[in-house]
C-alpha positions as semicolon CSV with decimal commas, in nm:
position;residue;x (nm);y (nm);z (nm)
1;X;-1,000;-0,148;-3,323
2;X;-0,956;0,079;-3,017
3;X;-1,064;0,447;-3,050
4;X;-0,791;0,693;-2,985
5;X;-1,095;0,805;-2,678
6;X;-1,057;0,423;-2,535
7;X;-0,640;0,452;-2,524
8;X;-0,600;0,721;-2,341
9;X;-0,577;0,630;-1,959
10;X;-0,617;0,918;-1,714
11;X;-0,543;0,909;-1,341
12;X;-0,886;0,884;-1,273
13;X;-0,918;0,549;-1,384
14;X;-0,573;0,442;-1,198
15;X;-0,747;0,583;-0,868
16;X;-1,056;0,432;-0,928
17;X;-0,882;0,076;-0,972
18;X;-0,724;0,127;-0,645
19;X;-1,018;0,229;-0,465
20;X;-1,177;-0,076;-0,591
21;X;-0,937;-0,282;-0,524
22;X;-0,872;-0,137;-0,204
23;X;-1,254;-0,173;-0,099
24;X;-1,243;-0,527;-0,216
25;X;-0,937;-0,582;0,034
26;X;-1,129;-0,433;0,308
27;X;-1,483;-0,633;0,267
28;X;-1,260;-0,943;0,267
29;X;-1,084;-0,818;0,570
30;X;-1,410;-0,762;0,723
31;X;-1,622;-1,026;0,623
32;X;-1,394;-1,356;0,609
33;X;-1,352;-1,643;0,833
34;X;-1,046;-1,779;0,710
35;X;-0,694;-1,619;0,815
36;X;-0,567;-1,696;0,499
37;X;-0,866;-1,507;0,306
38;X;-0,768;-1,203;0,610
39;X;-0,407;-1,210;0,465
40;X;-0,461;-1,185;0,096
41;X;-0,755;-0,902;0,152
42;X;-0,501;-0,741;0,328
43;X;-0,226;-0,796;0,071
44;X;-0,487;-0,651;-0,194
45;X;-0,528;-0,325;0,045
46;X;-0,139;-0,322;0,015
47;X;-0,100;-0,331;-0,380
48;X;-0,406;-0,083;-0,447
49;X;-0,203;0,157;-0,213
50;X;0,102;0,089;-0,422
51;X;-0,104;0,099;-0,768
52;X;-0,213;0,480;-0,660
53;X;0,150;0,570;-0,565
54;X;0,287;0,436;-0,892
55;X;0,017;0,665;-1,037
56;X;0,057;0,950;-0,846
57;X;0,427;0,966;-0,968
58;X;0,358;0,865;-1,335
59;X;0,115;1,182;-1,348
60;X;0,295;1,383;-1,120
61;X;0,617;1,301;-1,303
62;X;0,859;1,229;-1,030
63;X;0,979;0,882;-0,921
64;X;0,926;0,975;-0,551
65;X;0,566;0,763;-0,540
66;X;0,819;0,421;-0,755
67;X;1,076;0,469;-0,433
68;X;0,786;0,420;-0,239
69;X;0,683;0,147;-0,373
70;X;0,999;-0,010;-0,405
71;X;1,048;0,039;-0,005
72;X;0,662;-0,129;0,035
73;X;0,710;-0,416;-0,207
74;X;1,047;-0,487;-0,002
75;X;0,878;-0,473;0,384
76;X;0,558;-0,696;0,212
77;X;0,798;-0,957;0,093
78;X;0,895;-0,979;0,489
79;X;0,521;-0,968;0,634
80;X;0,422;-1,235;0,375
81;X;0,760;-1,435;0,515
82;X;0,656;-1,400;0,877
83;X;0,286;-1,372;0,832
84;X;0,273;-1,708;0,657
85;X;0,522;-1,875;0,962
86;X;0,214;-1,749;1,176
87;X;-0,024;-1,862;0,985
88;X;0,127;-2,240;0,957
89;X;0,248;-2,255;1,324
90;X;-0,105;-2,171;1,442
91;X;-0,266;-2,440;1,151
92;X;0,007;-2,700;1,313
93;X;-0,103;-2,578;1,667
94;X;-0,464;-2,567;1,613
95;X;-0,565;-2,805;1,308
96;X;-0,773;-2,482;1,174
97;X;-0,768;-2,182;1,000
98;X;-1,062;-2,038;1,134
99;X;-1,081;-1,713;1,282
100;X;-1,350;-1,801;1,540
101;X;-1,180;-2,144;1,618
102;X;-0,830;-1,944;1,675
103;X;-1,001;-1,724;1,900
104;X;-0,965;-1,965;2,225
105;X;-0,578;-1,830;2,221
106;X;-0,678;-1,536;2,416
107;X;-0,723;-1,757;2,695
């Protein structure tokens, strides 16, 4: 049975998903070999932005932060298009998915 304490959400706990999510994004960003790994870590950054947005305007009580996120959920279906195309022309270039292996492009 959940206490009528335990139902209510506050944003607080919204923001605090997002931050955590956000933080995982980055580390994963940071600390991953794998351009695929890069991308989603990134893609996480991109949804705990939206997740504090959506929150922002739930408390708030506008829909300015869901028009947001409608406008960023519409660009990140592009970047996931083209980011992907990257990703699989440099695999079909390269044999690899390695950051430190892709790295010899600079030259």
């Amino acid at each position: 049975m959940i206490t009528p304490a335990l139902a209510v959400i506050g944003l607080n706990t919204y923001l605090h998903v997002a931050a955590l999510l956000f933080a995982l994004g980055f580390f994963g960003v940071l600390l991953r070999k794998n351009t695929l790994v890069i991308y989603m870590g990134l893609e996480l950054m991109l949804i705990a932005s939206t997740l504090a947005l959506v929150a922002f305007s739930k408390f708030n009580g506008t829909l300015d932060g869901n028009v947001f996120v409608f406008f960023i959920l519409t660009i990140a279906a592009a970047e996931v298009a083209v980011g992907l195309a990257i990703i699989v022309a440099l695999f079909r270039k390269r044999h690899t998915v390695q950051v430190e292996d892709l790295n010899h492009l600079k030259h």
